[in-house]
C-alpha positions in Angstrom: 60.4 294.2 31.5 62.5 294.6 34.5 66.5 294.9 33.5 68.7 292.2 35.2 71.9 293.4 36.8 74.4 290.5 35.8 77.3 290.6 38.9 79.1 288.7 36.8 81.1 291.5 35.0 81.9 293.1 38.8 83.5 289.7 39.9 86.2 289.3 37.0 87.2 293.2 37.3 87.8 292.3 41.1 90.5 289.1 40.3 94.1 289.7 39.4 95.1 289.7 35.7 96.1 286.1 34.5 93.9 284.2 36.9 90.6 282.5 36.8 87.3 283.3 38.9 86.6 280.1 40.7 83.1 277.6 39.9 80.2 279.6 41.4 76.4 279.7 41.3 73.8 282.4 41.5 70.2 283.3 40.9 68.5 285.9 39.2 64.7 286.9 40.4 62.3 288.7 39.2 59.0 289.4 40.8 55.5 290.2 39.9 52.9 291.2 42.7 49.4 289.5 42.2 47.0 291.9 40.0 49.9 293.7 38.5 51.7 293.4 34.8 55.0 295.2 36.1 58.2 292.3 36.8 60.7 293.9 39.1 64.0 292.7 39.2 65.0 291.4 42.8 67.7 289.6 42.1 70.4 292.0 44.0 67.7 292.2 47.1 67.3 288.8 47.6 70.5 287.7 47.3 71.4 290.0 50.8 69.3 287.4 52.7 70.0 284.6 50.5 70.3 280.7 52.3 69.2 278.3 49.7 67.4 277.7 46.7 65.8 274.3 45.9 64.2 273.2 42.4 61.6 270.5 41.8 61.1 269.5 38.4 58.3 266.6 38.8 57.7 263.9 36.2 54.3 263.8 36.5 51.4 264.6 38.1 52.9 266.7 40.5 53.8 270.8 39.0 57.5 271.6 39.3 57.8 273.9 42.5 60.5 276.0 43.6 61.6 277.1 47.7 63.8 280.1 48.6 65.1 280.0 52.1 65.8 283.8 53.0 67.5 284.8 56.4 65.2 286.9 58.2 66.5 288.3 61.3 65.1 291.7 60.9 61.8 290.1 60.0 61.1 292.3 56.7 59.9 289.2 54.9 56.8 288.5 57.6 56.1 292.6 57.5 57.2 295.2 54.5 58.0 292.3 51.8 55.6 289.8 52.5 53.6 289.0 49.3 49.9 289.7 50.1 47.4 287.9 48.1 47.4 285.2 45.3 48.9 285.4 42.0 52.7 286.9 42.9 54.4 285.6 40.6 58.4 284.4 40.6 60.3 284.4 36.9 63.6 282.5 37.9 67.0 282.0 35.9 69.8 280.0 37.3 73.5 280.9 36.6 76.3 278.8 36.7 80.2 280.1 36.2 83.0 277.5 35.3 80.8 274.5 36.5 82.9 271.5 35.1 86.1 273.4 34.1 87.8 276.8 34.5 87.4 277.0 30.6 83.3 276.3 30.7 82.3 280.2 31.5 78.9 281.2 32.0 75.6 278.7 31.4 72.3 280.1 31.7 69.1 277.5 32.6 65.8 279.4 33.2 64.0 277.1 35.7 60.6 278.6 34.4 57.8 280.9 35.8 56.2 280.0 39.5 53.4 281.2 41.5 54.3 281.8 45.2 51.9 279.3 47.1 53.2 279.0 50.5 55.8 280.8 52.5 56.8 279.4 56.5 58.3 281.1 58.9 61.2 279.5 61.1 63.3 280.2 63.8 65.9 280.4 65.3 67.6 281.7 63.8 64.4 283.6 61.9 64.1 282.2 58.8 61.5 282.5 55.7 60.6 280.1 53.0 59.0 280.9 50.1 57.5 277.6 48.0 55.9 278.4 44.7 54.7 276.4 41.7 54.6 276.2 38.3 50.6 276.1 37.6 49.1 279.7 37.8 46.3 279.8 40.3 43.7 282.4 38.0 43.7 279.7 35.0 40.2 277.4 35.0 42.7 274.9 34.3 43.0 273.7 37.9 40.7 276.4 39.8 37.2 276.3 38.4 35.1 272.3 39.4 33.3 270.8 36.4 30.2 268.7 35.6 30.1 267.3 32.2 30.0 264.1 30.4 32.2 263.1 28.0 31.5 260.5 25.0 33.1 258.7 22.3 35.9 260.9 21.9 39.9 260.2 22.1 42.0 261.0 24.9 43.9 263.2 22.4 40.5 265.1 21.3 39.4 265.4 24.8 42.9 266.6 26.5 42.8 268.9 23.0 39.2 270.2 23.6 40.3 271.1 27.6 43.7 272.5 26.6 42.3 275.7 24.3 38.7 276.0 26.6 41.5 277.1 29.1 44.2 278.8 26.6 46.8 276.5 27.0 49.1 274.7 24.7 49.0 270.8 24.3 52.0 268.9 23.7 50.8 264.8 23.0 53.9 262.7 23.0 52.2 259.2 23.1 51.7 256.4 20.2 48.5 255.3 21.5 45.5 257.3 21.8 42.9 255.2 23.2 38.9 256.0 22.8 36.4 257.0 25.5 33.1 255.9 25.0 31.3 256.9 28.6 33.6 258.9 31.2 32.1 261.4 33.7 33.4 264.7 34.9 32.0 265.0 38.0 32.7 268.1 40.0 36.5 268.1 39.3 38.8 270.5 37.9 40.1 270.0 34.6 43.5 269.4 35.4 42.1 266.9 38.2 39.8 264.9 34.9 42.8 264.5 32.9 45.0 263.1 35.7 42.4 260.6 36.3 42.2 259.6 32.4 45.8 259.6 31.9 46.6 257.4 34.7 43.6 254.5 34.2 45.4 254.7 30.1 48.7 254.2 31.0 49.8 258.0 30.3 51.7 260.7 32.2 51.0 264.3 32.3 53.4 267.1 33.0 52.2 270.7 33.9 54.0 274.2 32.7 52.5 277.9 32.7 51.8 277.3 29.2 51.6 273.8 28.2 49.5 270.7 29.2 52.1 267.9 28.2 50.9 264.2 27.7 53.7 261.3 27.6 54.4 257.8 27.7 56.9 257.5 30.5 58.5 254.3 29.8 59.5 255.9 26.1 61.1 258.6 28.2 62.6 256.5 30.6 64.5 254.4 27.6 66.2 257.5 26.1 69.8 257.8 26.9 70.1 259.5 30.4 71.1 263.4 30.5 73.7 263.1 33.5 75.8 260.2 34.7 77.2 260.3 38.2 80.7 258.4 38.4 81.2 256.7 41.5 84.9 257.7 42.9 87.8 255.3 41.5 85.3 254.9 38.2 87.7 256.9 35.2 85.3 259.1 33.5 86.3 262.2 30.9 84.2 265.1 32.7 81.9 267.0 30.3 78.2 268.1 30.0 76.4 264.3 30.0 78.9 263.6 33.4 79.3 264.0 37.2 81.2 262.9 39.6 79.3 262.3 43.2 82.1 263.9 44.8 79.7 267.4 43.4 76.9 266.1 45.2 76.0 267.3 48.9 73.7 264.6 49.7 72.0 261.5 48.1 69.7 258.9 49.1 69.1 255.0 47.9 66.6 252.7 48.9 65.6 249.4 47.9 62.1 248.1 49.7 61.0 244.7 49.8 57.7 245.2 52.1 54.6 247.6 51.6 54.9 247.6 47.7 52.7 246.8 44.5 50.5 244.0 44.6 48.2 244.5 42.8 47.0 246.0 38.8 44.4 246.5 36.8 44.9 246.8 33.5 42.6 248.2 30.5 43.0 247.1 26.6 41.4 248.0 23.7 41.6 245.1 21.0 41.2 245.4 17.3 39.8 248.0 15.4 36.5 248.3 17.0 38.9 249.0 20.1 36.8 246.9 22.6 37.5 247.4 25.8 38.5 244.6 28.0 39.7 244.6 31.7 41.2 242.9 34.3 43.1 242.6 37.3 46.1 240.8 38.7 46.8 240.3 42.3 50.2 238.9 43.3 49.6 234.8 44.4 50.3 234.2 48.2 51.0 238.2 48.7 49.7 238.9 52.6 47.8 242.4 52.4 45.2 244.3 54.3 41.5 244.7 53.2 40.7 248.6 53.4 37.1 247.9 55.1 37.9 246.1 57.7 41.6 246.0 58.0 41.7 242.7 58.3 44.9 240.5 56.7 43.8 238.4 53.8 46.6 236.3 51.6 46.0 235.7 48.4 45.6 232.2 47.1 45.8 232.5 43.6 45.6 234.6 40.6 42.2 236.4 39.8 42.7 235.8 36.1 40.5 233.1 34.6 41.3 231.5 31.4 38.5 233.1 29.4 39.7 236.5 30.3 40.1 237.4 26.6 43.3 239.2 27.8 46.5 237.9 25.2 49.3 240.0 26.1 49.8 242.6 28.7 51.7 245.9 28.3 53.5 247.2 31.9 53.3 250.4 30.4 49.4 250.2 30.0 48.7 249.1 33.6 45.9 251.8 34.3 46.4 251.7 39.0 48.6 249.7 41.5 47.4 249.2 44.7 50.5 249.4 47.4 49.6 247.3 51.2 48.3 249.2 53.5 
């Protein structure tokens, strides 16, 4: 295990008796070159060429992923320290020192473990970026393609079947747990099968080193929120759960009103025989492209006929939205 040099003692030896050490944030790093078991701590290396650090923590689908910009005028990081091969691995910890107050002291979030994936060179002035993600590359998780055919199982059963083939944990936070009773894997990764399942059932799926997690988004999205950002003139008492957007360096808002959703198709399972009935709605008089030809069709009324057998529709179960082209 590679011992982390905290600079934190250093910097309140440095400041005069009776005052405080102003709000600050640092990184610690610690490496692992591909087809090795020995983490070295690079956390005082790094930080000589360090620009930026920027971290991704996707919802869903997508794996969290992490970029370093370094400076790189004396180009060691496209020679001497460039990491050959795949499977170097990143372990990264970020620091924070009185971030709301002068009384808050030192908080400690480990953003996770990341697998370097793509590193770009820049100039000038010569820069490096180094991108890396959270799924390891050597698991059959995501690397190894699949034929197989799956039948009458749950999605639970068949995400838990896929989770310990590839040593993984499972973590199922969903209500439902819809049946299967025909679904092909055809020449797809694991990770790529479940993805598909999850979305057409309404389900999200997060990816860690470790864990396969499988969500229902709109129970997450109606949880109390984490952070609030006040706007300025807005009287707010600053703690843990608040922000003010004066800390922010940049933000972006945008409402659209062309090029969205128009249409769904939506599975449900009725009763308990869970039979499976389907449909889709297109929005009525909504002007949208056909993919063959490209050609602008508008849409005249909704697809759904009265014997559709569908009663009541769930947003949260709509299985794929179709966005104009």
């Amino acid at each position: 295990m590679a011992e982390y040099k905290d600079p934190l003692p250093g910097w309140l030896a440095e400041i005069p008796r009776g005052t405080e050490l102003s709000r600050r944030a640092w990184v610690e790093v610690k490496y692992t070159p591909a087809g090795s078991t020995e983490e070295k701590d690079i956390s005082e290396d790094i930080g000589k060429f360090f620009l930026s650090m920027t971290f991704t923590d996707n919802l869903s689908e997508a794996a969290d992923d992490v970029t370093i910009e370094l400076e790189d005028r004396a180009q060691v990081w496209q020679a001497d320290w460039y990491p050959e091969g795949e499977g170097n691995m990143l372990d990264i910890t970020i620091h924070t020192y009185n971030r709301v107050t002068l009384q808050d002291g030192e908080t400690v979030f480990f953003a996770g473990q990341f697998e370097i994936d793509e590193i770009e060179a820049n100039g000038f002035p010569s820069t490096v970026s180094i991108k890396a993600v959270s799924v390891i590359s050597d698991s059959t998780l995501r690397g190894t393609r699949k034929n197989k055919t799956w039948e009458k199982i749950s999605i639970w059963k068949c995400a838990a079947d896929i989770c310990e083939q590839n040593g993984v944990e499972l973590l199922w936070e969903c209500e439902a747990n819809p049946n299967l009773d025909h679904v092909e894997q055809a020449d797809e990764s694991d990770l790529e099968f479940l993805l598909k399942i999850c979305k057409d059932n309404g389900m999200s799926l997060k990816i860690t080193p470790e864990q396969v997690i499988i969500f229902d988004e709109m129970k997450y999205e109606s949880q109390e929120p984490v952070i609030t950002v006040y706007k300025p003139g807005v009287t707010a008492e600053l703690n843990e759960n608040t922000m003010p957007l004066r800390w922010l360096l940049d933000y972006r808002l945008r409402a659209k009103t062309r090029d969205t959703y128009w249409k769904c198709q939506v599975k449900y399972q009725k009763g308990k025989d869970k039979e499976l009935i389907e449909g889709e709605f297109a929005a009525p008089g909504k002007l949208f492209k056909s993919p063959a030809n490209q050609t602008f069709f508008k849409l005249l009324r909704c697809p759904f006929s009265d014997d559709s057998g569908i009663e009541d529709l769930n947003i949260g179960n709509l299985t794929s939205l179709d966005q104009t082209l």
